[in-house]
C-alpha positions in Angstrom: 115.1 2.3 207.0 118.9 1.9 207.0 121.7 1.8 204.7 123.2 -2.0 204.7 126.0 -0.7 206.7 128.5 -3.2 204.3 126.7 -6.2 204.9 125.4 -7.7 201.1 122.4 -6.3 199.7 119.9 -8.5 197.5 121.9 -6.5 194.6 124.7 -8.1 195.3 126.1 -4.1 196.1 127.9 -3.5 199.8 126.7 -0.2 201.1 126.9 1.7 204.1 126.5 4.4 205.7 128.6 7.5 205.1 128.7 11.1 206.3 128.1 13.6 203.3 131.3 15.7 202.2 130.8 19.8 202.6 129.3 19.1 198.6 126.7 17.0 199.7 125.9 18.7 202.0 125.1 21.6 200.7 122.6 20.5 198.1 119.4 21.5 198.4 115.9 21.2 196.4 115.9 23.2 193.4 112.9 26.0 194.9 115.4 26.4 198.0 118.8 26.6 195.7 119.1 29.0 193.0 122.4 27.0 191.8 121.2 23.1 191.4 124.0 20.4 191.3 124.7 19.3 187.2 126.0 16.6 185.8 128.6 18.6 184.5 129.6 19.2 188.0 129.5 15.0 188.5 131.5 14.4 186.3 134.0 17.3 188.0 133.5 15.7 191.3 134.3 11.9 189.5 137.5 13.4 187.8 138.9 14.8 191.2 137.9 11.4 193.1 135.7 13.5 195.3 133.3 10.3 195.7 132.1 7.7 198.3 132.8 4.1 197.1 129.1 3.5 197.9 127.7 6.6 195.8 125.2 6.2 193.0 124.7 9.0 190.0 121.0 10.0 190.3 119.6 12.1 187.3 116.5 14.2 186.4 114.2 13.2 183.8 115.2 10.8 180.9 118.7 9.3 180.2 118.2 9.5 176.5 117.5 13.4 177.2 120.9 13.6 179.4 123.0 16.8 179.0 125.8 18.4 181.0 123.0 20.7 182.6 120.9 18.2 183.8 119.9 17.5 187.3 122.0 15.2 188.7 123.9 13.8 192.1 125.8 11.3 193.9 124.1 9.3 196.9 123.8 6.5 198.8 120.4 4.7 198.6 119.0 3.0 202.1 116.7 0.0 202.3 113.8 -0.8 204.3 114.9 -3.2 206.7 111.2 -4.8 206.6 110.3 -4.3 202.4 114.2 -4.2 201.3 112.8 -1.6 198.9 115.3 0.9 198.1 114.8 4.6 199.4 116.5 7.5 198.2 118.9 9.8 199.6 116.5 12.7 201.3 115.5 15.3 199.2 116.4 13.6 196.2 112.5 12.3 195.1 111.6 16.1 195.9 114.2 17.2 192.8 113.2 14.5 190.8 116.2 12.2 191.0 116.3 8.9 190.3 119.4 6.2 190.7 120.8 5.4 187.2 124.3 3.6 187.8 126.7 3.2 190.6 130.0 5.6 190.9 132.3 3.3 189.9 130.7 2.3 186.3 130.6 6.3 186.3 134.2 6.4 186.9 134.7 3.5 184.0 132.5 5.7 181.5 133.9 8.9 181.8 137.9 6.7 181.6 136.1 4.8 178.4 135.2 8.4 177.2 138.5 9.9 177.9 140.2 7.1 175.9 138.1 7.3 173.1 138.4 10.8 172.7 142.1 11.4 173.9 141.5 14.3 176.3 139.2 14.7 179.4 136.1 15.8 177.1 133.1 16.1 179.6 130.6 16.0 176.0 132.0 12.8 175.5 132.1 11.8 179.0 128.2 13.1 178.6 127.9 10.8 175.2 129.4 7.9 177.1 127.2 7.5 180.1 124.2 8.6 178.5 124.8 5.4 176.3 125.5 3.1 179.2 122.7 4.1 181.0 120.6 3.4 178.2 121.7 0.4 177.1 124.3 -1.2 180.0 127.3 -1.1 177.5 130.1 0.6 176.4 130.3 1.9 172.4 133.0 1.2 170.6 132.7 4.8 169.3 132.2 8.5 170.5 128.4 9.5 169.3 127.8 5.6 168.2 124.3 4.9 167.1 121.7 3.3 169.1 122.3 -0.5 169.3 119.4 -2.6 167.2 116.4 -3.4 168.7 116.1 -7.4 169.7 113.4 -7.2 166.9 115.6 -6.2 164.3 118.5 -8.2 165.8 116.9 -11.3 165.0 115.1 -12.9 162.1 111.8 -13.8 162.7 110.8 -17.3 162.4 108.0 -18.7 160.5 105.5 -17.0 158.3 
């Protein structure tokens, strides 16, 4: 199991390995922390450009549940060099974690948010990447309302 050390990965994503910053480092599983890394602190970390290039936002749970207090990270998956299936950064399964969207559509979503709202609003940083997650796009509005579904998108045909 390795990272892809820049070459192209099958997603089209260039990874590679990097050393964890002092932050990273000291994350540890929830039982062994009694302060767990947020997304609130994420979104800190994405606003000071305290990021790797290669770093994905993993989250806990649901994205459609996503609040400033929820679980959450920055990592760089590996692949098996034999499967090519991607492996999380350790301890990350163990928290629950999984990888959502890469840093720099992050970065775009909390710039998006801080455009449409006019200040640096972490709630509507929050309301924008919980919508891109959800749905791969940007609203036009803070707090927009779920897209329609493709049924209701489309007018059925026939009888």
């Amino acid at each position: 199991m390795t990272c892809t050390r820049g070459r192209e990965s099958r997603f089209s994503v260039c990874l590679h390995v990097v050393r964890p910053s002092r932050v990273m480092s000291d994350v540890r599983p929830k039982e062994m922390s009694a302060s767990m890394t947020t997304l609130l602190h994420v979104i800190q970390r994405v606003r000071n450009g305290a990021t790797s290039d290669e770093d994905w936002l993993y989250i806990a749970g649901d994205a459609a549940d996503l609040t400033l207090n929820t679980e959450a990270d920055l990592g760089c998956p590996q692949f098996d060099e034999e499967t090519d299936d991607e492996i999380d950064p350790p301890g990350f399964s163990e928290r629950g974690l999984r990888s959502t969207i890469d840093v720099d559509t992050l970065s775009h979503s909390i710039g998006w948010a801080d455009r449409l709202s006019g200040t640096n609003d972490d709630s509507a940083a929050l309301d924008i990447i919980r919508y891109y997650i959800r749905f791969d796009a940007w609203p036009e509005t803070l707090n927009a309302p779920d897209p329609p579904s493709r049924e209701g998108a489309f007018p059925k045909c026939g009888p």
